[in-house]
Each structure stands twice: as C-alpha cells, then as structure tokens.
SEKOL-135699 format. One record per residue (C-alpha): residue in one letter; x, y, z. Coordinates in nm, 2 decimals. Layout:
<recs>
<rec><r>a</r><px>X</px><py>Y</py><pz>Z</pz></rec>
...
</recs>
This chain:
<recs>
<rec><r>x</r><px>-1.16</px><py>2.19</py><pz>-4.63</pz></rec>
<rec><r>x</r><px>-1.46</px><py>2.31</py><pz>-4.43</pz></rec>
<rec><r>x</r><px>-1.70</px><py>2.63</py><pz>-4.45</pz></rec>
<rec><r>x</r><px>-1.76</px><py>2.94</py><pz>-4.64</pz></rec>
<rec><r>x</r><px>-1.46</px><py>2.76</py><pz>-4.90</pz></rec>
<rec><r>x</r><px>-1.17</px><py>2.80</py><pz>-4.65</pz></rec>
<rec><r>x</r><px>-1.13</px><py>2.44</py><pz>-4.46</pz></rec>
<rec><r>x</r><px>-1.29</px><py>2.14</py><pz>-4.28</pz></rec>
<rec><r>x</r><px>-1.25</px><py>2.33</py><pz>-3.91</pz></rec>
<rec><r>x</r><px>-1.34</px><py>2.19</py><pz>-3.58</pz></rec>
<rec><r>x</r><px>-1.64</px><py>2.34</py><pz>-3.44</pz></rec>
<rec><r>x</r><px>-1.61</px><py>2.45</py><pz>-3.09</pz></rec>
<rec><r>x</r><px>-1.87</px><py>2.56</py><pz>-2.87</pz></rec>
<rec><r>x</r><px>-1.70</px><py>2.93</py><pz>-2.81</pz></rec>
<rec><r>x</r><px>-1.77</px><py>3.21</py><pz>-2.94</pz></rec>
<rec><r>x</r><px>-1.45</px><py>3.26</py><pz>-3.08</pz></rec>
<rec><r>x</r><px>-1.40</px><py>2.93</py><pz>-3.25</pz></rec>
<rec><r>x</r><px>-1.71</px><py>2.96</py><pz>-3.41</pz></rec>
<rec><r>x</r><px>-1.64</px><py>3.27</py><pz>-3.57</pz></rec>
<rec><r>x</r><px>-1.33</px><py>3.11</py><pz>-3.67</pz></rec>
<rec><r>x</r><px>-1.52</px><py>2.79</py><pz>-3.80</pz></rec>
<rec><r>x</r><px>-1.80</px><py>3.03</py><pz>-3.99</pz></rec>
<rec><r>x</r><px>-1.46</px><py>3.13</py><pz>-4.23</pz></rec>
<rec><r>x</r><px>-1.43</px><py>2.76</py><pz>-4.36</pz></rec>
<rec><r>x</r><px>-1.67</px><py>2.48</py><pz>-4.50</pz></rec>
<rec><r>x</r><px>-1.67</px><py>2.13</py><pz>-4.75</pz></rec>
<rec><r>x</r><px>-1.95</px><py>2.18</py><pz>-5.00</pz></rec>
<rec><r>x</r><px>-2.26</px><py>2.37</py><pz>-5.16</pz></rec>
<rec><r>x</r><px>-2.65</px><py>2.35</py><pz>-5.14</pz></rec>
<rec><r>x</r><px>-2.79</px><py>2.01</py><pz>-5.22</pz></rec>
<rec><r>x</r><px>-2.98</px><py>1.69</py><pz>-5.13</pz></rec>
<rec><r>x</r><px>-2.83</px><py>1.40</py><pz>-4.92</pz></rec>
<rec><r>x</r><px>-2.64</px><py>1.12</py><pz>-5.12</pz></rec>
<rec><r>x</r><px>-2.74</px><py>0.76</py><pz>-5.15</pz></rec>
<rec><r>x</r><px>-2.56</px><py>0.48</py><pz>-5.18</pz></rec>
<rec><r>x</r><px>-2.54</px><py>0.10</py><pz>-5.14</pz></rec>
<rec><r>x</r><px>-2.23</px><py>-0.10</py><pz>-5.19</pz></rec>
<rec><r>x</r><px>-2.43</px><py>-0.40</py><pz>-5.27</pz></rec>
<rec><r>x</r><px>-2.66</px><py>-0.27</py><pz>-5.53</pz></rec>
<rec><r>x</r><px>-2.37</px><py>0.01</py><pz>-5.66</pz></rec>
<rec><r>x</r><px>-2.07</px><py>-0.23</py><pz>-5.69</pz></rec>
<rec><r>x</r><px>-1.95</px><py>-0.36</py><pz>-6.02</pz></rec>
<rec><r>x</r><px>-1.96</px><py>-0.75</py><pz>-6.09</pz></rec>
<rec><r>x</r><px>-1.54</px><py>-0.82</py><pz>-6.09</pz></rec>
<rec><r>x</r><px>-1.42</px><py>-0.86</py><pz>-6.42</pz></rec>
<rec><r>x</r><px>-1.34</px><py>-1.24</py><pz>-6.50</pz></rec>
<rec><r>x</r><px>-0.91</px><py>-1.13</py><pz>-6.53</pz></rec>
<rec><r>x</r><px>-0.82</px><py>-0.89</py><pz>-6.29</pz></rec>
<rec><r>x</r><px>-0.54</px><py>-0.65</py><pz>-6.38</pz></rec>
<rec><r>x</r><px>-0.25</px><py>-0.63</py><pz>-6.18</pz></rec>
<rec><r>x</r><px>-0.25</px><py>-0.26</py><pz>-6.14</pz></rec>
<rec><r>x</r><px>-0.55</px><py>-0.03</py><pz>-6.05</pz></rec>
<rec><r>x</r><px>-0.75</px><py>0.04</py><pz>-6.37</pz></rec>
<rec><r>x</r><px>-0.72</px><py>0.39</py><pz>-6.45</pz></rec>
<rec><r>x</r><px>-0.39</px><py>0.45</py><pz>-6.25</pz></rec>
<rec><r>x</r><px>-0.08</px><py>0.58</py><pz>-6.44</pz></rec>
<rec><r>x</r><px>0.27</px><py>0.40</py><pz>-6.31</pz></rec>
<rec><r>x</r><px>0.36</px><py>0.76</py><pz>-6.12</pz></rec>
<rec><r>x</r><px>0.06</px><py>0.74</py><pz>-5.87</pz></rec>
<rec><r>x</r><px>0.09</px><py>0.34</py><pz>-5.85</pz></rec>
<rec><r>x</r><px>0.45</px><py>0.39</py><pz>-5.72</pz></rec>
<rec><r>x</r><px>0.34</px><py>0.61</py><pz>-5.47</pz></rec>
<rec><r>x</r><px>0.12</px><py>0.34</py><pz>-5.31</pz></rec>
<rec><r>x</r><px>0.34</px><py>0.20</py><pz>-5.02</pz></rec>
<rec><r>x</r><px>0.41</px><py>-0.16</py><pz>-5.08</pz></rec>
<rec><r>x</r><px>0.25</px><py>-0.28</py><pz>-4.72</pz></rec>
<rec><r>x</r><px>-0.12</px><py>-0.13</py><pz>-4.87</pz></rec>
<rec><r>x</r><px>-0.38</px><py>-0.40</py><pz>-4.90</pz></rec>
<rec><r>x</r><px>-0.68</px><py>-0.15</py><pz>-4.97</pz></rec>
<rec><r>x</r><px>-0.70</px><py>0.14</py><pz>-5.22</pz></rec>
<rec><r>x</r><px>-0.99</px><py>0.38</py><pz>-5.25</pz></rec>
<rec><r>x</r><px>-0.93</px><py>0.54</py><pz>-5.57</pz></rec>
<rec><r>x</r><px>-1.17</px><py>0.90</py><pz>-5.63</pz></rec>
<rec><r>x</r><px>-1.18</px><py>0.92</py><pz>-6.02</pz></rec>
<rec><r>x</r><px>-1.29</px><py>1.30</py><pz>-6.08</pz></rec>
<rec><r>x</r><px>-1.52</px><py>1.29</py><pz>-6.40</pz></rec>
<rec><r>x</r><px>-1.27</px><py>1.61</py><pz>-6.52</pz></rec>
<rec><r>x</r><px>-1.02</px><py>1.88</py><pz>-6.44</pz></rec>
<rec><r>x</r><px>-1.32</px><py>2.15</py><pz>-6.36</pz></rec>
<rec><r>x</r><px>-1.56</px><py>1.91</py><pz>-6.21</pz></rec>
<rec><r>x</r><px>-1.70</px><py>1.85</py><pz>-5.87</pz></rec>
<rec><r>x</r><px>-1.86</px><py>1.48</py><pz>-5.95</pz></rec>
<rec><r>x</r><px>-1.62</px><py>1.18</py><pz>-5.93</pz></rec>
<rec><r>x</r><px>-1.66</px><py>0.80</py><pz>-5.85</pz></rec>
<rec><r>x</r><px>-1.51</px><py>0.63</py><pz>-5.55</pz></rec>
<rec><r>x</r><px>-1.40</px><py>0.26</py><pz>-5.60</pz></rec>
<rec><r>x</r><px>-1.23</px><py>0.05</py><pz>-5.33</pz></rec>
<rec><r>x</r><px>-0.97</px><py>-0.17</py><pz>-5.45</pz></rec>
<rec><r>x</r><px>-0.82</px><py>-0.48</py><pz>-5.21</pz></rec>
<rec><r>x</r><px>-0.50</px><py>-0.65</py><pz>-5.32</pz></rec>
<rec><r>x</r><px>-0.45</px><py>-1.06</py><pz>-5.33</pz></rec>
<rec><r>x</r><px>-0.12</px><py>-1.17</py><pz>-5.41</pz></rec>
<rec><r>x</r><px>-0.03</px><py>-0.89</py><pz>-5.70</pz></rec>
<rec><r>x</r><px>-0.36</px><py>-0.81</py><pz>-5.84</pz></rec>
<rec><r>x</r><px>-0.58</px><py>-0.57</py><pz>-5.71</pz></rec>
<rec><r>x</r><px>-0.94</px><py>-0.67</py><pz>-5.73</pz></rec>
<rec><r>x</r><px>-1.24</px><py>-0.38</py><pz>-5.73</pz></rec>
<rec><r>x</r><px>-1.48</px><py>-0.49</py><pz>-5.46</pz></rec>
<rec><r>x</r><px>-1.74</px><py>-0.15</py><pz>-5.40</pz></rec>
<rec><r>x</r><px>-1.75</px><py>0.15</py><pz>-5.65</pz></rec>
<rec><r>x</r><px>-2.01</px><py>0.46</py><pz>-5.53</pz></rec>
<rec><r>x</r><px>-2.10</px><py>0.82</py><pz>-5.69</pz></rec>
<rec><r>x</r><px>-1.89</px><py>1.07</py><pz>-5.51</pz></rec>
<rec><r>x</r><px>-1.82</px><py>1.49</py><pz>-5.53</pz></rec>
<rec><r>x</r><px>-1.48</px><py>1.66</py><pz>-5.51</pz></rec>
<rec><r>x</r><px>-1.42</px><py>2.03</py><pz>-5.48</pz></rec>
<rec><r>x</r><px>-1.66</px><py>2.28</py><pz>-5.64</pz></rec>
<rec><r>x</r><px>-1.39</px><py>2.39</py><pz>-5.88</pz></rec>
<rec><r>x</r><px>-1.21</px><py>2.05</py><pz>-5.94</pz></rec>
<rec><r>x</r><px>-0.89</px><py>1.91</py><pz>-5.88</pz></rec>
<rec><r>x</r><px>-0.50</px><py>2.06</py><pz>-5.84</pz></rec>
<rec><r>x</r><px>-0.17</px><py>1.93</py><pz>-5.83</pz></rec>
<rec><r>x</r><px>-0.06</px><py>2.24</py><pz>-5.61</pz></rec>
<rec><r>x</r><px>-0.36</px><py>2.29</py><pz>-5.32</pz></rec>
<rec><r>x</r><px>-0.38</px><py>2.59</py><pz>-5.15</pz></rec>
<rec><r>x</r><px>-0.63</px><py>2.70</py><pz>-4.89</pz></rec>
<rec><r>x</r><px>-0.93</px><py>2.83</py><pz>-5.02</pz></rec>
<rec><r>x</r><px>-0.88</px><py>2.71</py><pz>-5.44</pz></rec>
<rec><r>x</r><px>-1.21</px><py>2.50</py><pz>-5.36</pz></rec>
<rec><r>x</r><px>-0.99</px><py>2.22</py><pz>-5.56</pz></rec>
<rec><r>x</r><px>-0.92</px><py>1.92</py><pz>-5.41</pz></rec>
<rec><r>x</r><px>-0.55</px><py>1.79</py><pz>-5.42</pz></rec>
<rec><r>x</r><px>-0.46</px><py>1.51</py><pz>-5.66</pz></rec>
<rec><r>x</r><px>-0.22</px><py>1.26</py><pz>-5.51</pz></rec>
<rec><r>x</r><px>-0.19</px><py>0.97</py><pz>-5.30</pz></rec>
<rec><r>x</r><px>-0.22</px><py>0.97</py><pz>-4.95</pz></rec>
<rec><r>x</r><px>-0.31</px><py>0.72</py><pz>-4.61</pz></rec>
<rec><r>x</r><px>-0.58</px><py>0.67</py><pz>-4.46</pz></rec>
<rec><r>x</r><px>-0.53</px><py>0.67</py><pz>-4.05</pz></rec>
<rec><r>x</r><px>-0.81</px><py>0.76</py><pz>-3.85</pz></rec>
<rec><r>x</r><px>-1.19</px><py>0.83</py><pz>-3.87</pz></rec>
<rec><r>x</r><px>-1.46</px><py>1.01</py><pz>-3.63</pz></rec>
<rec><r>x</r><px>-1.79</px><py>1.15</py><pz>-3.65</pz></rec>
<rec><r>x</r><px>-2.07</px><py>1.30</py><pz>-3.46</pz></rec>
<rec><r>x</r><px>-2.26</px><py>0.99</py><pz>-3.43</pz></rec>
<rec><r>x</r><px>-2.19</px><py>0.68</py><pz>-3.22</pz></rec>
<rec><r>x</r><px>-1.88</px><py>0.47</py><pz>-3.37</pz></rec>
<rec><r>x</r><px>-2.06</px><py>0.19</py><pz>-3.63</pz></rec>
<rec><r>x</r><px>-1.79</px><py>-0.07</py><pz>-3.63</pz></rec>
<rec><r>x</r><px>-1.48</px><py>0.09</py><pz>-3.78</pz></rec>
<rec><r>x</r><px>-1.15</px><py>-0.08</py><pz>-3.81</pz></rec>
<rec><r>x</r><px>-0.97</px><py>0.27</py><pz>-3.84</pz></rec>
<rec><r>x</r><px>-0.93</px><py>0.48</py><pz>-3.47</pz></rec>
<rec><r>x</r><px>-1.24</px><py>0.67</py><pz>-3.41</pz></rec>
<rec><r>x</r><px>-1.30</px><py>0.94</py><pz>-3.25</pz></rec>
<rec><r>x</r><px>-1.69</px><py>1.06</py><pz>-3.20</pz></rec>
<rec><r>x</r><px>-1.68</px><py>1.44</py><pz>-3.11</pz></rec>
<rec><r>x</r><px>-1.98</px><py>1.73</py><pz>-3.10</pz></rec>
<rec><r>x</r><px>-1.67</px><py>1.93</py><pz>-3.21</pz></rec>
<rec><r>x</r><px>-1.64</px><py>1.77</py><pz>-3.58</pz></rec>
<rec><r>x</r><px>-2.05</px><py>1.88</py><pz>-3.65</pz></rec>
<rec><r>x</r><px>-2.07</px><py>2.10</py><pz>-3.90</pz></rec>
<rec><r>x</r><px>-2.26</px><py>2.43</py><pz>-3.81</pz></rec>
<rec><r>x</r><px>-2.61</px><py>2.52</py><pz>-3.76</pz></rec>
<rec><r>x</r><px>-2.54</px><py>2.84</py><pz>-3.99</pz></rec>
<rec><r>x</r><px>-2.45</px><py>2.63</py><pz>-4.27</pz></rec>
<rec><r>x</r><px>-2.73</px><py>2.55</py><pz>-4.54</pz></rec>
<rec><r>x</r><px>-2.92</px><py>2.26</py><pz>-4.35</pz></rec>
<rec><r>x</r><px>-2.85</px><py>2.02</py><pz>-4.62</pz></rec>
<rec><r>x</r><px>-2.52</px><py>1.99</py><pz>-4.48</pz></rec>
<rec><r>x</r><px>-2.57</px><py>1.91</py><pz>-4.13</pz></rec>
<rec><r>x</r><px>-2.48</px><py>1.59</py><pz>-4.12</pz></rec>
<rec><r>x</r><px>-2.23</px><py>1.60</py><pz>-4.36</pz></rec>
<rec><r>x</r><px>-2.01</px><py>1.52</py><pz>-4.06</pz></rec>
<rec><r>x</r><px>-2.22</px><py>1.25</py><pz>-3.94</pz></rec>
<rec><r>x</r><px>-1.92</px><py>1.01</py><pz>-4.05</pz></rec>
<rec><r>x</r><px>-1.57</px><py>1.07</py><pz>-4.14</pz></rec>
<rec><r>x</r><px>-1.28</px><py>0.97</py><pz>-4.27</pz></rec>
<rec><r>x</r><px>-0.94</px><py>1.16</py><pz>-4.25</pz></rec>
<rec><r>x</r><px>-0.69</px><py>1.20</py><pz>-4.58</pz></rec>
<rec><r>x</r><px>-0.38</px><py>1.24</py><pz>-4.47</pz></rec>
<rec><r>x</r><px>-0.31</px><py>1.55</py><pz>-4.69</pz></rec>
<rec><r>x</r><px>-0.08</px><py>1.83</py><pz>-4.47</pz></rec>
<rec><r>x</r><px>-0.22</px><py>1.69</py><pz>-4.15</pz></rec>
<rec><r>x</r><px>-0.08</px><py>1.48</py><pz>-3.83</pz></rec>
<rec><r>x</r><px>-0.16</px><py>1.12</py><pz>-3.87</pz></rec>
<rec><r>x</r><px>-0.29</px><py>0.96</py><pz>-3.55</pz></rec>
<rec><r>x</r><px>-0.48</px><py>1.25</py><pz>-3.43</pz></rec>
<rec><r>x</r><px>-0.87</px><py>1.29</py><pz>-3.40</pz></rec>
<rec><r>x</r><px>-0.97</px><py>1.45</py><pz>-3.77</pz></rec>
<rec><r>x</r><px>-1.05</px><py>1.79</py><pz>-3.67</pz></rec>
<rec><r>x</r><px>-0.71</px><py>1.81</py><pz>-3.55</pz></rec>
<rec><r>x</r><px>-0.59</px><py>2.16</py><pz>-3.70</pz></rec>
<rec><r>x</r><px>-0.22</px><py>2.09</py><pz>-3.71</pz></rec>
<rec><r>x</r><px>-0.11</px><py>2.13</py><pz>-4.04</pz></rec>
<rec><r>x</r><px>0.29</px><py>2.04</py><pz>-4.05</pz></rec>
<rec><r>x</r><px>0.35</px><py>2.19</py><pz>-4.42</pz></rec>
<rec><r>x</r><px>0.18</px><py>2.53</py><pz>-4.32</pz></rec>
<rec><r>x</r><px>-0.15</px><py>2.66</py><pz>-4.26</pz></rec>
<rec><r>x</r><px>-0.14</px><py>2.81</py><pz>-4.68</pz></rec>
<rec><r>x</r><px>-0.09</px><py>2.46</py><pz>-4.80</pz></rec>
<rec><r>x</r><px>-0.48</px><py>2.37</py><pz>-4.67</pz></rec>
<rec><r>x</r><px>-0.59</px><py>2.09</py><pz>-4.45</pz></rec>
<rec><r>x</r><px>-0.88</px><py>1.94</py><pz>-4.27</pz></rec>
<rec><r>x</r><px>-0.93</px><py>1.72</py><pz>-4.59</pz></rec>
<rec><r>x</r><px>-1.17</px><py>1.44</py><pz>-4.52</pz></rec>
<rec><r>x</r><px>-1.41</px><py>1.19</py><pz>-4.70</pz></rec>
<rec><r>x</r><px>-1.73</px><py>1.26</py><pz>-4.53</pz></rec>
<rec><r>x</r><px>-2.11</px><py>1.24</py><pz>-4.61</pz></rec>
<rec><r>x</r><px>-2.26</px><py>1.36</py><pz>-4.96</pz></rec>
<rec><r>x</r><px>-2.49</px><py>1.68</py><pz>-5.00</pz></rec>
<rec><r>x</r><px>-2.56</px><py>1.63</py><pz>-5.36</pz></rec>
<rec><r>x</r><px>-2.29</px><py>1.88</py><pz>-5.53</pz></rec>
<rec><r>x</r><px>-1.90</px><py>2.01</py><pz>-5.50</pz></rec>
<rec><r>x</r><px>-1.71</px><py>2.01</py><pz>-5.14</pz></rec>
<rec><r>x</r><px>-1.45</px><py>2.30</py><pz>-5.06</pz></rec>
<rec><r>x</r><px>-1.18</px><py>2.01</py><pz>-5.10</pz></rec>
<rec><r>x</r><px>-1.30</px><py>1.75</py><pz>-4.95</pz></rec>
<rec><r>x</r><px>-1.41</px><py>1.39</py><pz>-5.13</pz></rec>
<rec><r>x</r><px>-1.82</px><py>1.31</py><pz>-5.02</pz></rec>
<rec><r>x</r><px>-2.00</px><py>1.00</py><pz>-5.09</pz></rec>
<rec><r>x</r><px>-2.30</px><py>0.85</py><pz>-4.90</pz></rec>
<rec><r>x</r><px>-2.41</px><py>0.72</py><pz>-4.58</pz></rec>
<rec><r>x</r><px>-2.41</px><py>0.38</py><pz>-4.65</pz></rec>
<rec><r>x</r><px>-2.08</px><py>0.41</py><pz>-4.86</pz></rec>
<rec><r>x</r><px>-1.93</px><py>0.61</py><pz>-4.55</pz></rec>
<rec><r>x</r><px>-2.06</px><py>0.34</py><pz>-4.34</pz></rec>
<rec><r>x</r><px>-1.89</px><py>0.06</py><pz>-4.55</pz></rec>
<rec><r>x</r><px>-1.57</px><py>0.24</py><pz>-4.59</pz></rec>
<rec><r>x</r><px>-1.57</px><py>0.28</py><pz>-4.20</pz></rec>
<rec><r>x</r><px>-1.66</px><py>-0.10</py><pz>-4.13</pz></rec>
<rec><r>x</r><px>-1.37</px><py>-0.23</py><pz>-4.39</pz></rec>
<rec><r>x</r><px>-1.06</px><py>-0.02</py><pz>-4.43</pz></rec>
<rec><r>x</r><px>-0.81</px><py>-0.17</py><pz>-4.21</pz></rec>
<rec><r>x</r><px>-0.56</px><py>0.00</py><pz>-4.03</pz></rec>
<rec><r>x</r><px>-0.37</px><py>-0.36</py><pz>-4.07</pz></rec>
<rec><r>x</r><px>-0.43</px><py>-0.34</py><pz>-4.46</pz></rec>
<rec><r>x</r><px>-0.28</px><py>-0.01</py><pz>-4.46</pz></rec>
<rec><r>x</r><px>-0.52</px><py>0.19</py><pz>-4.66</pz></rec>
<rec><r>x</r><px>-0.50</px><py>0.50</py><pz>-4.88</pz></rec>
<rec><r>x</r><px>-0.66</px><py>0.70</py><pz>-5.17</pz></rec>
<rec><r>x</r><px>-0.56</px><py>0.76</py><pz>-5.48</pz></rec>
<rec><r>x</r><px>-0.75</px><py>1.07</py><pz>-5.59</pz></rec>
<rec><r>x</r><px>-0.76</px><py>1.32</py><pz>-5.88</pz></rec>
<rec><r>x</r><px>-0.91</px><py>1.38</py><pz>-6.23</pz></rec>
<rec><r>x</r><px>-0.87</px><py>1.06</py><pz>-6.46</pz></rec>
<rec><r>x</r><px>-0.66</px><py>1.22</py><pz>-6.70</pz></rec>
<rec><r>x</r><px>-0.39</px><py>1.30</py><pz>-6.37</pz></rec>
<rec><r>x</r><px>-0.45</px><py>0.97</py><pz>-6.29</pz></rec>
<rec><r>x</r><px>-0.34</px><py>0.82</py><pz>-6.53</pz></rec>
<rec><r>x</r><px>-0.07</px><py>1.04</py><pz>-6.61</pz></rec>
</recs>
C-alpha cells in the first residue's frame, strides 16, 4: 500500500496520476536496510519439523499442496511494524529454513480484516506470482517486469527512493500475472491493494512487508514460479493460531 498511507500506486509521468500517486505510499522516514542471506541465515536445525515452525494448522492448510517455497513474515506483535522474514523450501514432507532476514510490516501492525488506509498489513496466506522493479531484471525466476512507473516519488522523504528498486507482488486483492503496479483490485478498491515485498527504509510500511537489498535480491534470484511460492504473513501469535 503505497504513499501518504493509502496504497502502493503506480507512478505515472502525468500530472494527474501523480496527484493521484501523492495520496498513497509503503513506509516512514528511515535509513536503508541491510541484509545478507549468507551471514543472516540460521544454521538448520539437525531434525527438521514437518510443518513451518511457528505456523498454527489453519494457515498451514491454506498453503496449496503444489508449494515448494514458503516465505513466512513473523511480525514481532499485533501493534508492531518490525517482523522477520524466513524462507522455507519443502523436501519430501518437511520443510527446511534456508535464509531468515530482519524485515518491517505496517506502521500500525497486522489485521485480519485490511482495509485501505489501516496502515496494517493483512495476515494470511497468499502466492507469490510476479516481480518488477525500477532497476534492470537481476536474475529472477518469477515474471519481471522493470518499469519507471513502479519508482516511488521524488516528493517522498528521500530515504525511500528506492524502496521500489526491487519488488515482489503479494497476491492480496490483486490480479495475478500482471506487472505489480497493476491497480486492478477484484475484491474492491476499500479492501486495499498494491501489497508488495519491496526494499527496507529502516521503519513501518503502509502495508507492505520490506526487507533489504540483498535479501530482495535473493528472494528474486530463488522463488520459483515452478515451486509455486507464497507467504505466510502476520503477527506470531495469528500465526500460530
């Protein structure tokens, strides 16, 4: 959900879409994230559980049978923009944690009911399908699409310039297969949209899920359209719930 708190919005290079765009906006004032999936991922633990640690039996039945690859977003609590982002790939029945990075949610946490503009994002599970960015594809798996249009604007706070850089679309109310500034939104326009994992700024998104370059650039290079990714995302105790 991009700018001023109201959603993730294409920016166009009219006048009229960017007053449109100036009404939306993921995230607050901060520095850019780091990250490193090689010095930031756990060692695996020597008996892997079959389920995703952390994940109540209502979410893990809502992860479709065909998925090989799970990012799980683990909000730190109900009210709270900082989270961890661990990706999970499965081998025979177990799932196995292979990269975990610090992440940031929405400025004012997590929901079970999202509506444009809460600043939460929405707890739930949903596919990953395509990716894009402003700058040049880096090798993703997923379709991407590299567009001026998804920058984020120049009369944003400059720390979030390139929080656009890289992204990747959550299929929360939007059309899967499209480019991710796509502004369909098939459940209505009230229900939010434009719901992305994207670059980190150092604080709270507007809904979206942020982590950092590298992890963006890791994510992009091994989610797997023929693994069938999605995230599970919310605040541990609805995750587990």
């Amino acid at each position: 959900m991009r700018g001023g708190g109201t959603r993730c919005a294409a920016v166009t290079t009219t006048l009229l879409g960017a007053l449109l765009i100036s009404l939306g906006g993921c995230g607050g004032p901060g520095p850019a994230g780091t990250g490193d999936p090689h010095t930031e991922s756990a060692d695996k633990p020597a008996d892997e559980p079959t389920g995703i640690p952390g994940v109540g039996d209502r979410l893990q039945r809502g992860i479709p049978a065909a998925s090989r690859q799970v990012v799980v977003v683990y909000g730190d609590g109900k009210d709270s923009a900082d989270a961890t982002v661990v990706l999970y790939t499965k081998h025979g029945s177990a799932w196995h944690r292979v990269g975990n990075w610090p992440a940031h949610n929405g400025k004012k946490g997590w929901t079970t009911d999202h509506h444009e503009g809460d600043k939460r994002s929405p707890v739930g599970v949903f596919t990953l399908s395509d990716a894009g960015g402003v700058l040049p594809d880096p090798g993703a798996r997923l379709p991407y699409t590299r567009s001026a249009a998804i920058a984020a604007p120049r009369w944003w706070p400059r720390s979030h310039w390139h929080d656009f850089d890289y992204v990747i679309a959550i299929d929360y109310n939007r059309t899967e297969g499209t480019p991710p500034n796509n502004q369909a939104r098939p459940r209505g326009h009230a229900k939010g949209g434009g719901i992305w994992l994207h670059m980190d700024h150092g604080s709270g998104t507007s809904a979206c899920v942020s982590v950092s370059r590298a992890a963006m650039r890791y994510l992009l290079r091994t989610l797997d359209p023929d693994r069938h990714p999605v995230v599970v995302m919310g605040d541990r105790a609805d995750l587990r719930s």
